[in-house]
VEXLUMLUM-435714 format. One record per residue: x, y, z of N, C-alpha, C in turn; residue number from 1. Coordinates in Angstrom, 2 decimals, always signed. Layout:
{pt {X Y Z} {X Y Z} {X Y Z} NUM}
...
This chain:
{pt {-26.91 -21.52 -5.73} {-27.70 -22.32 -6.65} {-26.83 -22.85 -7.79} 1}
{pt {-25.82 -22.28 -8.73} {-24.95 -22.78 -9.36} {-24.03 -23.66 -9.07} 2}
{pt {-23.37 -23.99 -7.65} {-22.64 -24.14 -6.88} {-23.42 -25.87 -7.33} 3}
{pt {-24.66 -25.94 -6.55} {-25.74 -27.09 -6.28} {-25.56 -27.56 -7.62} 4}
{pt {-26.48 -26.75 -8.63} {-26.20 -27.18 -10.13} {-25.25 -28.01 -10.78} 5}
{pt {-23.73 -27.14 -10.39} {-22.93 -28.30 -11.47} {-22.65 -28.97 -10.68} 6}
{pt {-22.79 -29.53 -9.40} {-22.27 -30.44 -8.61} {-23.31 -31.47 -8.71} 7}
{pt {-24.03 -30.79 -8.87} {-25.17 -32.55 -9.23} {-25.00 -33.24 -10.44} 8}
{pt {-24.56 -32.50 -11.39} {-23.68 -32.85 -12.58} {-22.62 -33.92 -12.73} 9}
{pt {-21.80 -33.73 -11.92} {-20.87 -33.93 -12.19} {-20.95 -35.46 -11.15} 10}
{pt {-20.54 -36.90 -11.78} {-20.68 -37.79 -10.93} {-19.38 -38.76 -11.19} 11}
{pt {-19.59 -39.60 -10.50} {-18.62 -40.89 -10.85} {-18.53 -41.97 -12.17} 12}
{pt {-18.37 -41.55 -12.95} {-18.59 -43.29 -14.07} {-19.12 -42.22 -14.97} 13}
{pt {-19.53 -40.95 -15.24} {-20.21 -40.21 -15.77} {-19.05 -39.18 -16.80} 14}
{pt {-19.17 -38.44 -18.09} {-18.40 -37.52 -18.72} {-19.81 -36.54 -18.92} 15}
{pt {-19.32 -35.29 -18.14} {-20.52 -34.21 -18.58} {-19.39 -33.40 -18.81} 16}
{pt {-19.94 -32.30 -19.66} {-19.35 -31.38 -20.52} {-20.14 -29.97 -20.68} 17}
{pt {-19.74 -28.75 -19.91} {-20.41 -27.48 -19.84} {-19.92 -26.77 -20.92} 18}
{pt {-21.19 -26.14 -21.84} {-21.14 -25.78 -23.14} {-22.03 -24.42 -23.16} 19}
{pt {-21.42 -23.61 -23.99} {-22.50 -22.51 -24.73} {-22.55 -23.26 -26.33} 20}
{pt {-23.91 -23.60 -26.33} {-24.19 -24.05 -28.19} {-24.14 -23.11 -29.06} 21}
{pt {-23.25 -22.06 -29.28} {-22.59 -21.35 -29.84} {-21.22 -21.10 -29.97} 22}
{pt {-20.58 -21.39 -29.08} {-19.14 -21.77 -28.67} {-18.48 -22.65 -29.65} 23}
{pt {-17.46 -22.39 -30.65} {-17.18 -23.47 -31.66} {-15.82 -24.58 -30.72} 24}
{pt {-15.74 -23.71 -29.46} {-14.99 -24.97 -28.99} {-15.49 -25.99 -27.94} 25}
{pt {-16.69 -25.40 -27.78} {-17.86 -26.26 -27.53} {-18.37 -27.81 -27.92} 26}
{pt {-18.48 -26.75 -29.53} {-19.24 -27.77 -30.54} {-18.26 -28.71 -31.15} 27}
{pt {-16.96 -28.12 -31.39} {-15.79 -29.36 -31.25} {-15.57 -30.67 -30.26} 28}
{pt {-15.81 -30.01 -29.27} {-16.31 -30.96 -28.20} {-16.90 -32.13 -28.04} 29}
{pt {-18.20 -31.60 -28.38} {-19.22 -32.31 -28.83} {-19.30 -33.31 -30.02} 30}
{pt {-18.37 -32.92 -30.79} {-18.71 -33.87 -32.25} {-17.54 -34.95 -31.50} 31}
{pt {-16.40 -34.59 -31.24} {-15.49 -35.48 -30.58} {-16.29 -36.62 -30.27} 32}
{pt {-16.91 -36.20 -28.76} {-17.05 -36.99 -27.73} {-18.71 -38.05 -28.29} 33}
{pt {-19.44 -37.46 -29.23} {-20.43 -37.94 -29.70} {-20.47 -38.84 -30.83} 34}
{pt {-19.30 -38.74 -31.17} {-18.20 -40.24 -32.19} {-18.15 -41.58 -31.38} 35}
{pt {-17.79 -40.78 -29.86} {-17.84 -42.45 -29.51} {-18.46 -43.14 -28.66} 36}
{pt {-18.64 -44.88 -28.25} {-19.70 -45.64 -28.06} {-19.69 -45.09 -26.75} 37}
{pt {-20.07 -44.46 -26.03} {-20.88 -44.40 -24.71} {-22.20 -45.22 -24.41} 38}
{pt {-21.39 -45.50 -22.94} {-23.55 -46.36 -22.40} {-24.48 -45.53 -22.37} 39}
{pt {-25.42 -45.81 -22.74} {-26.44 -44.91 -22.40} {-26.62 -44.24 -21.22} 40}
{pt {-26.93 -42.69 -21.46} {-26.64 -41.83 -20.34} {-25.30 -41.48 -19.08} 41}
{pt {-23.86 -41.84 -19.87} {-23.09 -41.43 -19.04} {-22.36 -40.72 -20.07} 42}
{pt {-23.16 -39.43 -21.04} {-22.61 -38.55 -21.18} {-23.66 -37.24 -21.31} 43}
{pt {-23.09 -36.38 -20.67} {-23.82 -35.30 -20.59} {-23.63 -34.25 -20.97} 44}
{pt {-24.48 -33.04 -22.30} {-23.48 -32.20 -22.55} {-24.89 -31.10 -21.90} 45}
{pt {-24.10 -30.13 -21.15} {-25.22 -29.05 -20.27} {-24.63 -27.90 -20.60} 46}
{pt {-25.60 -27.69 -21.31} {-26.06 -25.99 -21.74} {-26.25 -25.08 -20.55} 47}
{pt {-24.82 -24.30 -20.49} {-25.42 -22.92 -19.76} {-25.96 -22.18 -19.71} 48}
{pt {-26.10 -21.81 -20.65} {-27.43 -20.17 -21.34} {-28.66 -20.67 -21.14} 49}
{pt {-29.21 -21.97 -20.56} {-30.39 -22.64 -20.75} {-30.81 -22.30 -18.94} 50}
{pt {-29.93 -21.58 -18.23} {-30.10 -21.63 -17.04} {-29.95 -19.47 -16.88} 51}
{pt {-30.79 -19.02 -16.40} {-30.78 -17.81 -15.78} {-29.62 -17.32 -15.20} 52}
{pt {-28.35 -18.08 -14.60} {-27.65 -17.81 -13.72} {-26.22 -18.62 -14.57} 53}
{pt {-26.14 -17.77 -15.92} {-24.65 -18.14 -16.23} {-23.82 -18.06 -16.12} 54}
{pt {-23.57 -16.20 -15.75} {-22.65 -16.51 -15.17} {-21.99 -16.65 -13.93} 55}
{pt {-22.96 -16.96 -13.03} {-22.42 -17.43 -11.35} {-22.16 -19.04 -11.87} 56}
{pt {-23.00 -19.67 -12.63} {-22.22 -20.99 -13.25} {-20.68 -20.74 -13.84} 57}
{pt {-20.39 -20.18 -14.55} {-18.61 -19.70 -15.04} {-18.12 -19.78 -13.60} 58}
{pt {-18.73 -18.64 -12.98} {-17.75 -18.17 -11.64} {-17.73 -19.53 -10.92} 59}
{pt {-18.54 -20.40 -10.72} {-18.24 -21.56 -9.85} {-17.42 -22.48 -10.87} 60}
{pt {-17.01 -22.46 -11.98} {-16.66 -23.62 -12.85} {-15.31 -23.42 -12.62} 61}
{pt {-14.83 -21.66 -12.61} {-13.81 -21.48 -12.26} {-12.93 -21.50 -11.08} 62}
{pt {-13.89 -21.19 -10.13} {-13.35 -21.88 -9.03} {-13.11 -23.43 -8.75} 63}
{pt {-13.87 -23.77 -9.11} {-13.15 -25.51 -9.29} {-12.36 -25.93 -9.84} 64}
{pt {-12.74 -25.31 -11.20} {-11.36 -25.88 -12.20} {-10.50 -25.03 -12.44} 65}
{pt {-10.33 -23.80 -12.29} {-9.54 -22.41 -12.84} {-9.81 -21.48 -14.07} 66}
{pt {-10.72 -22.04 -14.31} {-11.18 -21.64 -15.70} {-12.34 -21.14 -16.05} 67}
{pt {-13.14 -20.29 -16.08} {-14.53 -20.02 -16.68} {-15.13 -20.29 -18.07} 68}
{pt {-13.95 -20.55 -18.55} {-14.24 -20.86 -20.45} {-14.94 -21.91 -20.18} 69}
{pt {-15.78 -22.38 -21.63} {-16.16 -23.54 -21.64} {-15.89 -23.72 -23.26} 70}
{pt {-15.56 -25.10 -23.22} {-16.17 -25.82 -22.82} {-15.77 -26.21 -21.54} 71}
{pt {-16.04 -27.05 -20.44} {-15.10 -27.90 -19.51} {-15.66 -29.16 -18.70} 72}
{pt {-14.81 -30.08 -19.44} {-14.98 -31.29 -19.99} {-14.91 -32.25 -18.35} 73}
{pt {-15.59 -33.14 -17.82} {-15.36 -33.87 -16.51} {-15.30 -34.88 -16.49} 74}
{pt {-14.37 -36.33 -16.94} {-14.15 -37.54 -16.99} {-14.69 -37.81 -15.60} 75}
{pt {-15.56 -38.60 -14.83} {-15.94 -38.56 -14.22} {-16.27 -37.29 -12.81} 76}
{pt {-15.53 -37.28 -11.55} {-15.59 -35.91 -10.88} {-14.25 -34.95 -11.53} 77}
{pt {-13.49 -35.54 -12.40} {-12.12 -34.81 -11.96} {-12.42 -33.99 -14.35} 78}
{pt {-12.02 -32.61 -13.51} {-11.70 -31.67 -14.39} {-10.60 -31.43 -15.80} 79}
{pt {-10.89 -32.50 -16.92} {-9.53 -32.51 -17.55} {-9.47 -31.08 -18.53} 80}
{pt {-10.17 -29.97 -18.48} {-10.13 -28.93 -18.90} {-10.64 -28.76 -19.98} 81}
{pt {-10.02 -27.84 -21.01} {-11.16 -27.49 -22.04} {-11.40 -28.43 -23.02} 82}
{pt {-11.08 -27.93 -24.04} {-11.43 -28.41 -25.68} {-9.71 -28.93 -25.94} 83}
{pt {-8.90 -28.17 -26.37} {-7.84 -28.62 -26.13} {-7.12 -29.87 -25.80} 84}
{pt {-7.29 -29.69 -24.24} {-6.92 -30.63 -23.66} {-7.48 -32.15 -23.90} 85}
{pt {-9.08 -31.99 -23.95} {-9.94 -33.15 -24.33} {-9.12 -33.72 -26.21} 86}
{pt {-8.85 -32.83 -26.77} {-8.26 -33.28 -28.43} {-6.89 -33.83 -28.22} 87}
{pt {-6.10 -33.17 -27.53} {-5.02 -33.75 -26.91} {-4.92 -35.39 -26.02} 88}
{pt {-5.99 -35.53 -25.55} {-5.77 -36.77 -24.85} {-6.80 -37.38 -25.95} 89}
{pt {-7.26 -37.53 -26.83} {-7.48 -38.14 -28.18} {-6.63 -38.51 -28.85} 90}
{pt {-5.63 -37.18 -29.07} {-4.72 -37.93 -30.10} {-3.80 -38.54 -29.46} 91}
{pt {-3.63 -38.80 -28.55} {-2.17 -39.18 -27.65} {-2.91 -41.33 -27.00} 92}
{pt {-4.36 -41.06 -27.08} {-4.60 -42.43 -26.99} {-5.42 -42.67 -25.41} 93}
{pt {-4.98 -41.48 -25.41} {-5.12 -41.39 -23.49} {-6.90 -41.36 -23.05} 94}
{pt {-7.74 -40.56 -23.86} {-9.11 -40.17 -23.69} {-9.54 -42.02 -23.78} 95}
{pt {-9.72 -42.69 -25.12} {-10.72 -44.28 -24.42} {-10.11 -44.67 -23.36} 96}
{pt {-8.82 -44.83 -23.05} {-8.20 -45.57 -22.15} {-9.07 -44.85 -20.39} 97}
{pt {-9.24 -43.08 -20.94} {-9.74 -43.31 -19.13} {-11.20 -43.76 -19.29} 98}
{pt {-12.00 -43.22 -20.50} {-13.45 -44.08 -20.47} {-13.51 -44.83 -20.12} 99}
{pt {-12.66 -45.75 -20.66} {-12.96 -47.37 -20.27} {-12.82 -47.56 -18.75} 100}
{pt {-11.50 -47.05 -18.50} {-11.71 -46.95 -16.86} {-12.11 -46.57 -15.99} 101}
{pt {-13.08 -45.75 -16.42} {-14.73 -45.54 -15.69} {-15.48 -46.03 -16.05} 102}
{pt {-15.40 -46.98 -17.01} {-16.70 -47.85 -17.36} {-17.71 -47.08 -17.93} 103}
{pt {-17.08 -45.84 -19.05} {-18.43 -45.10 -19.52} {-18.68 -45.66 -20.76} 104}
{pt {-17.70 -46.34 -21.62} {-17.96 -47.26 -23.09} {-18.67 -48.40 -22.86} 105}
{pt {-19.49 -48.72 -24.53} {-19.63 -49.59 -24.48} {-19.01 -50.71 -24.51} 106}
């Protein structure tokens, strides 16, 4: 069932982002990515604790991506990792450049 879950999540042209809303590298995350112009509805931030089965959600996040932490951030299908990494390709210029090339900005 987790497996199903974040895979329906996770799409093409889409940035979803798996969060505990307690997590301050979460909520870093979030203020980031909520700064900028996205189309409507191709960003998603999904609360784990909001689901019964969190942590078989970790255990599958980690098997995909290597990681169980969250936050973990999905420029369209592909996994650019946590919080970190997402601030890192901010400051380097790199984060609008792939939006745009998924067509998730306005």
């Amino acid at each position: 069932m987790a497996q199903a879950f974040v895979n329906s999540k996770i799409q093409p042209g889409k940035v979803v982002v798996f969060i505990k809303p307690t997590c301050p590298y979460s909520i870093r995350a979030q203020e980031l990515l909520s700064h900028l112009p996205f189309k409507q509805g191709l960003l998603e931030f999904v609360d784990i604790t909001a689901h019964g089965d969190t942590s078989e959600i970790q255990d599958y996040l980690q098997q995909l991506t290597g990681a169980r932490t969250v936050p973990r951030v999905f420029i369209g299908q592909e996994c650019i990792g946590g919080c970190s990494d997402l601030v890192n390709m901010h400051e380097k210029g790199e984060l609008l450049t792939r939006l745009k090339q998924i067509g998730a900005l306005q």
